[in-house]
VOGU-3710 file (C-alpha; in Angstrom, 3 decimals, decimal comma):
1> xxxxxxxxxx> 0,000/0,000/0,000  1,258/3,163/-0,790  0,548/6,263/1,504  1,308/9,932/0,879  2,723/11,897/3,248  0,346/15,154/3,261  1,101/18,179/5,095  -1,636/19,124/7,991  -4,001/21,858/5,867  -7,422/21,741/4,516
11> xxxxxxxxxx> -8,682/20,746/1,059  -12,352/21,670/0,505  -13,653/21,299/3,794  -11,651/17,629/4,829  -8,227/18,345/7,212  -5,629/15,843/6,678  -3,045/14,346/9,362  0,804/13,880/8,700  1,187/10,284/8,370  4,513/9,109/8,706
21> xxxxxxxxxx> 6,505/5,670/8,343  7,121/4,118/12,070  9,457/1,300/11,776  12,840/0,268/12,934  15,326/1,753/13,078  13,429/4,941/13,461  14,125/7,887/10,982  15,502/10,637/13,332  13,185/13,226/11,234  10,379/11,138/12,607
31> xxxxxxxxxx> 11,431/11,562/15,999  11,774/14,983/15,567  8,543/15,713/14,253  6,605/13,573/16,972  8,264/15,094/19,378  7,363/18,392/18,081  3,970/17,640/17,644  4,094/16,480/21,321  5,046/20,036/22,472  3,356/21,949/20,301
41> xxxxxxxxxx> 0,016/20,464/21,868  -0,783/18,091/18,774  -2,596/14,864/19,301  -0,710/11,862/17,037  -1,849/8,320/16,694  0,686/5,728/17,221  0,546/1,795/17,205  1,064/0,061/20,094  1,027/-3,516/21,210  -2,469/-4,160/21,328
51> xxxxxxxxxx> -4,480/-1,295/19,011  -3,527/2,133/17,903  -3,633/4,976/20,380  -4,531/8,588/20,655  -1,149/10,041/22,207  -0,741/13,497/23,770  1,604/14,872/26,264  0,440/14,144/29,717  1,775/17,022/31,151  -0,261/19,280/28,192
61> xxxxxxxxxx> -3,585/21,034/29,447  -4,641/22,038/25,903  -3,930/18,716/23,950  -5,421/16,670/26,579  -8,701/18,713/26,573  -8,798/18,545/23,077  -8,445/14,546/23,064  -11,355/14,728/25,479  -13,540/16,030/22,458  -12,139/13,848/19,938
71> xxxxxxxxxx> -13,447/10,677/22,375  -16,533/11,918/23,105  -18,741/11,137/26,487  -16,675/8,864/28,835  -18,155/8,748/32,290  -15,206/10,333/33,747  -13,033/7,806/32,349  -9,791/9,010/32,928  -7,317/8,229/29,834  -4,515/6,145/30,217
81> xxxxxxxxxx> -0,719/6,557/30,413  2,334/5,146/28,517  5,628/5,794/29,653  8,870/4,544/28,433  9,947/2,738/31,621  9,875/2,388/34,776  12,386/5,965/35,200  9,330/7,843/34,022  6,911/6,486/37,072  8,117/9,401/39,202
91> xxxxxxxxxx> 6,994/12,132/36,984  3,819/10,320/37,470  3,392/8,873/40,693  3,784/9,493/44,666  5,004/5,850/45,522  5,541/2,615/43,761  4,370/-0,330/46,725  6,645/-3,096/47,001  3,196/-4,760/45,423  3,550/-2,775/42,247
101> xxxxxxxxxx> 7,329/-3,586/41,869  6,747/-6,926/41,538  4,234/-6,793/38,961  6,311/-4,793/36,719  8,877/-7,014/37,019  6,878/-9,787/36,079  4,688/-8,269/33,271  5,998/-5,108/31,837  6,257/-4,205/29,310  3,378/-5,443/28,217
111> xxxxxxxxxx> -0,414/-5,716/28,250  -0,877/-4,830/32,222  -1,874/-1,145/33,019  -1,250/-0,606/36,968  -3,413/2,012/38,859  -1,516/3,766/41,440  -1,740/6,855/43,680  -1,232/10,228/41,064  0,967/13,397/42,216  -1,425/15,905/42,743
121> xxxxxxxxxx> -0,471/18,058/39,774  -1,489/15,612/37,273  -4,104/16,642/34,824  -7,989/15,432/36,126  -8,316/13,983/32,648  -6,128/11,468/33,289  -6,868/11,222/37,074  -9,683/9,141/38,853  -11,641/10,184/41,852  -10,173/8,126/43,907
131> xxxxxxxxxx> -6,714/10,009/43,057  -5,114/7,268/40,548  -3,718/7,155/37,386  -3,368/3,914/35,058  0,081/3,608/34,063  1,979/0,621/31,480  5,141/0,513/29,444  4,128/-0,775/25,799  5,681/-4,167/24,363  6,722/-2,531/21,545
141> xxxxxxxxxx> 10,645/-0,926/21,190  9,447/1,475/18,248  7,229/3,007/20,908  9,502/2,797/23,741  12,037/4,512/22,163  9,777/7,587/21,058  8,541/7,986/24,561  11,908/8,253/25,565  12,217/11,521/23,592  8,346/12,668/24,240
151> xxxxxxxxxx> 7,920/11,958/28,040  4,777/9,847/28,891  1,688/10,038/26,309  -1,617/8,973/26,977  -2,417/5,553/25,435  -6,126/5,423/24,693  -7,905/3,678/21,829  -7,389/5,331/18,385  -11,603/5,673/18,344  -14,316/7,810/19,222
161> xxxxxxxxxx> -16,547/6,470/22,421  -18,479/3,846/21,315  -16,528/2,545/18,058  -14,407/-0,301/17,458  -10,750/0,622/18,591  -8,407/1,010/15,258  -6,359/-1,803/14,191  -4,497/-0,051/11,255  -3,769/3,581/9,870  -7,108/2,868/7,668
171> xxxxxxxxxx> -9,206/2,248/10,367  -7,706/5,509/12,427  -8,099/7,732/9,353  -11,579/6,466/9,011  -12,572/7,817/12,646  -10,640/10,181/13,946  -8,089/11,598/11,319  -9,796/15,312/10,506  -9,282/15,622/14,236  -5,515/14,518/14,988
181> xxxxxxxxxx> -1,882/16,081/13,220  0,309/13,179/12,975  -0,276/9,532/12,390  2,512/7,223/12,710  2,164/4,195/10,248  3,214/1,278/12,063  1,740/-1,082/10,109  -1,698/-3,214/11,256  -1,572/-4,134/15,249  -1,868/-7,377/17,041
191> xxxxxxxxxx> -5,324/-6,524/18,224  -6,674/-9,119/20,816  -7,844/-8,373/24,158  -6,532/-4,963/25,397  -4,809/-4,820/28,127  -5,819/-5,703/32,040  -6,234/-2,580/34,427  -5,373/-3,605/38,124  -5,686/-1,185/40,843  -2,881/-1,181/42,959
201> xxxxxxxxxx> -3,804/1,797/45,637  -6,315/2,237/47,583  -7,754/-1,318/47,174  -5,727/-4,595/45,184  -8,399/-5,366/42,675  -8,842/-6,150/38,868  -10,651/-3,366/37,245  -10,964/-4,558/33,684  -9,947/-8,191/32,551  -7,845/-8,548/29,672
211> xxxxxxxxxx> -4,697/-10,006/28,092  -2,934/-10,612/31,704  -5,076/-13,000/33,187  -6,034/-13,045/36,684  -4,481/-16,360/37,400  -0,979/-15,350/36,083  -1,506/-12,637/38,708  -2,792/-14,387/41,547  0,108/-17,190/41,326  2,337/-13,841/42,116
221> xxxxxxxx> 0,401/-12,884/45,517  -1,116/-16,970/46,198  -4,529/-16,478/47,802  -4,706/-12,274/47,911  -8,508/-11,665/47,426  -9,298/-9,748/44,094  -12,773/-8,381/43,137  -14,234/-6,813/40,174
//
């Protein structure tokens, strides 16, 4: 498939996204450009190990209010975080439990998004109620490596609320792409189950089931009681 690279600008009424190649060894023009887009307050779409993703600075006020809108009604939903590794938990985080340690070093990177207790000038977008933010490193080095140079992103689906969550750049363009500036072209995703959301802080509890099942996790901690 061939796929022009367009500049970000309007023809007739439609506005077109950058769409880039995203492969390894990464083009350092690439790089730049993301990570422009990144501080400039741009919202890109990136693949990731499971579906593509709407990524925006997390520490970016105007981008993430403007991913809000592209999403559409959530509940209070807060998104999502990537982050590089582990190094990147303290811009992020008051504490990583002993608890939470463990489970990294079992399962990241990879599909297991941790909930822990937020700093308190993280963005309420990304923030639950309760004071937590979901947090997981990718499996996926292309993606690593550009959050290296970007600083965590946010990770949600590549979809408005409601849709199917994109598996390739066609899929993305068809939803969201008048709304976004960059698309990275990754090629199609593994799909699958997305990944599982455990709470970590206040309570030790499965909030969504996915591609970590809860038996890999409960041979970690034996009997520890988990809910839904």
């Amino acid at each position: 498939m061939i796929v022009l690279i367009l500049a970000r600008g309007q023809i007739g009424t439609l506005s077109m996204a950058v769409i880039l190649p995203f492969h390894i060894p990464l083009s350092p023009q690439v790089i730049e450009q993301a990570v422009g887009c990144v501080q400039s307050g741009g919202v890109l779409a990136i693949p990731t190990d499971s579906f593509y993703a709407l990524a925006v600075g997390a520490f970016q006020p105007t981008a993430l209010e403007r991913l809000l809108a592209i999403k559409g009604h959530r509940d209070h939903k807060p998104f999502p975080v990537l982050i590089a590794d582990h190094s990147q938990l303290e811009q992020l985080v008051e504490d990583v439990p002993e608890i939470a340690k463990k489970l990294i070093q079992e399962f990241w990177p990879g599909l297991l998004t941790l909930v822990l207790k937020a700093k308190p000038n993280i963005s309420p977008v990304l923030m639950s109620e309760q004071g937590t933010i979901g947090l997981r490193q990718p499996n996926d080095p292309r993606v690593c490596q550009l959050l290296k140079q970007t600083g965590p992103l946010t990770g949600t689906s590549a979809n408005r609320t409601g849709h199917p969550p994109a598996q390739s750049v066609e899929e993305v363009i068809q939803q969201v792409e008048s709304a976004i500036d960059l698309i990275l072209d990754g090629g199609p995703t593994p799909g699958g189950q997305p990944s599982t959301v455990l709470q970590v802080e206040p309570v030790f509890r499965i909030i969504r089931q996915g591609a970590i099942p809860r038996l890999a996790i409960q041979n970690i901690f034996g009997n520890r009681l988990m809910s839904d």
